[in-house]
C-alpha positions in Angstrom: 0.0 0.0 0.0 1.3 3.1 -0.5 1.7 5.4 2.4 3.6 8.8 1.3 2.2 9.4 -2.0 4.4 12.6 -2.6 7.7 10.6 -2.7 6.0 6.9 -3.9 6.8 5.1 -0.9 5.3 2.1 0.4 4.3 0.5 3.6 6.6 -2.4 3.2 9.9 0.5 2.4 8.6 1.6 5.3 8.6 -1.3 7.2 12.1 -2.8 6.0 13.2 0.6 7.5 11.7 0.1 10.9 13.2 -3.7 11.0 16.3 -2.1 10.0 16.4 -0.1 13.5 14.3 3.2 12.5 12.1 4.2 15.2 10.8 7.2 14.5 8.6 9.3 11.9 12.3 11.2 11.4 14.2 8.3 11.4 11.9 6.7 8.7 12.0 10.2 6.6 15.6 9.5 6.6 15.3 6.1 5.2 12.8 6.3 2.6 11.7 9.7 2.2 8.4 9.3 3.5 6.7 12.3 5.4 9.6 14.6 4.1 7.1 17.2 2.0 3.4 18.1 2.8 3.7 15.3 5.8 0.2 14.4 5.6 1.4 10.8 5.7 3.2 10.9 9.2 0.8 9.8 10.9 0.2 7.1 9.0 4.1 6.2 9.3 3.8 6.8 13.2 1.0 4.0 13.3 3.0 1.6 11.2 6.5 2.1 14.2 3.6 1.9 16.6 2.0 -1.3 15.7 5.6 -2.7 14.6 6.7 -2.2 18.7 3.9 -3.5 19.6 4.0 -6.4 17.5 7.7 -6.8 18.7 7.0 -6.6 22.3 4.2 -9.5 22.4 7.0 -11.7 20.1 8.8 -10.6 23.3 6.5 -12.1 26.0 5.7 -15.3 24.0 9.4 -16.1 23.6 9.7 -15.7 27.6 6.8 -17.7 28.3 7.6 -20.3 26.2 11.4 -20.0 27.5 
């Protein structure tokens, strides 16, 4: 799906940057370009970090639970 539509870049750039160790909406415009002109896609890019830690931090808890 395509997320920043001003620079062409889509969710799963923006989610190989994230798994690459970006974890913000600045470290993501660094990566892909996303957000970096009218930034009407920045939230969208916020929710994507957001649900990747949260996704993360229940791989987390399973792992120790099943440990």
């Amino acid at each position: 799906m395509i997320v920043c539509i001003c620079n062409n870049v889509n969710s799963e750039t923006i989610n190989a940057a994230i798994d690459m160790g970006a974890t913000s909406v600045q470290t993501v415009r660094e990566a892909t370009g996303a957000a970096s002109c009218c930034g009407k896609c920045q939230f969208k890019v916020h929710s994507l970090i957001q649900n990747h830690v949260v996704d993360t931090s229940q791989l987390m808890k399973q792992a120790a639970i099943q440990g």
